[in-house]
N, C-alpha and C positions, 0 to 999 in steps of 0.2 A: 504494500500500500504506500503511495507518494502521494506526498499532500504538497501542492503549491504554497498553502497561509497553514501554518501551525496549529491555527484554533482548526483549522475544520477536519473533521473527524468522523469515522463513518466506513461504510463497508462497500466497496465499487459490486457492481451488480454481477459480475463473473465470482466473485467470490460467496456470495449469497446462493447464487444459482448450484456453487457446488455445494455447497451444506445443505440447502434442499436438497439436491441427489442423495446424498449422500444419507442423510436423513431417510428417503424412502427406500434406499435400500436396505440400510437397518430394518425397517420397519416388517419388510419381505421377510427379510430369512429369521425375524424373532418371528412373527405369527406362523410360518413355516413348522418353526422348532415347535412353540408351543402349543398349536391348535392340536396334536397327533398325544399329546399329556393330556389336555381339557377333555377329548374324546376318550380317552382310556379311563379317565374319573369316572368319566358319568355311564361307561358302560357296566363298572365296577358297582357303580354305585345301583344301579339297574339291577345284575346279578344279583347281588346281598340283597337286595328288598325280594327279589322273588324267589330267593332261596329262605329265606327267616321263616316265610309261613308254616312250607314243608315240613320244614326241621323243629319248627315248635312241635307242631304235631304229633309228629314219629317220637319226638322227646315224652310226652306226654303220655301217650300209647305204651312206651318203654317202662316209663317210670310205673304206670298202671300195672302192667304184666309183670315189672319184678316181686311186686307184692301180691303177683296170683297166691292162690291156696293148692295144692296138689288136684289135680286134675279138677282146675276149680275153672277152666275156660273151656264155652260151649260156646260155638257156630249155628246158627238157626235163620234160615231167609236172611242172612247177610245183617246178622242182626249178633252182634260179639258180647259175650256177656261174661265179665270176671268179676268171679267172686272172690277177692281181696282181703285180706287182713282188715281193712276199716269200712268195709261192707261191699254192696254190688256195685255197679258197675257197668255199663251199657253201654256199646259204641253200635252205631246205626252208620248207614250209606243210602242216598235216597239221592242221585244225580240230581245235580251237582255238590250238593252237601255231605259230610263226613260230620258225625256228630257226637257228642260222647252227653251221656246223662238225658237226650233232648235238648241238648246247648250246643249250639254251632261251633265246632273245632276248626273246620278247615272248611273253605268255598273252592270253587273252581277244580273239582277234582272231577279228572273222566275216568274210566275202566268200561273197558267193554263184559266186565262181569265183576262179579262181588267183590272190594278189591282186600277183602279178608280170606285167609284160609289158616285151617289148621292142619297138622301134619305131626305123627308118632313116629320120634326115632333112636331107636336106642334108650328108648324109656323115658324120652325127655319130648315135651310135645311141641312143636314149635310154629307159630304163629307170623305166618307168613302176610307183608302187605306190598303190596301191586298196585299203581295206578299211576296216573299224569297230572299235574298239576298243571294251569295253563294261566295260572299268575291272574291278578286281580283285572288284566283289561282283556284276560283271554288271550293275548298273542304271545307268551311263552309255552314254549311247551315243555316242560322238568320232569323226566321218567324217576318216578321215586318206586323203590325195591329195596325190601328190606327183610331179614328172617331175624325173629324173637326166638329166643332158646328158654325157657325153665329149667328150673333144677331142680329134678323132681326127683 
């Protein structure tokens, strides 16, 4: 920069012009880098919420059957019933609902059949669950599969 008068002071327009460039090209390769993070958050963030419900459930279910009583769980029209140490117990399936007591546990569950069964093996009965969960707007699809053991 050459100044003819001392006082005048100031930025000639090629040199502006390049700190704007130079500015938008920053601006490229940061949104570049970080728009490909932002998107991995929120798909993260996406997964874990449509995984929470599943997994409460199955927790639940779990936590019920450890406390079965010896050949205390019976199958009936998709209707699961453990008799527990702090009394019965009831888990229902009526598309789209999974329900435990008559109180809604889980929504959005498909199975193209009962998604309970039980199963004897080895003396130990075990409590097999099947189905799809397809997340609170419907457009996930989460194959959840799971076997229960007693310890009988």
């Amino acid at each position: 920069m050459s100044f003819s008068n001392p006082k005048e002071r100031g930025w000639t327009l090629l040199e502006l012009t390049v700190v704007i460039v130079l500015i938008g090209i920053l601006s490229v390769v940061g949104s570049n880098l970080i728009a490909p993070m932002i998107q991995g958050y929120l798909l993260n963030s996406v997964s874990e919420q449509a995984l929470s419900a599943p997994s409460s459930a199955i927790w639940q279910i779990r936590r019920d059957y450890a406390m079965t009583k010896v050949n205390g769980a019976t199958l009936t029209n998709c209707a699961l019933t453990l008799n527990t140490l702090n009394g019965q117990i009831q888990y229902g399936w009526s598309q789209p609902n999974l329900s435990r007591n008559n109180a809604l546990l889980l929504s959005q569950v498909v199975a193209s059949t009962c998604p309970f069964s039980l199963s004897v093996t080895g003396g130990k009965t075990l409590l097999n669950l099947a189905f799809t969960y397809t997340g609170t707007n419907g457009s996930a699809q989460i194959p959840v599969k799971t076997v229960l053991s007693s310890f009988e």
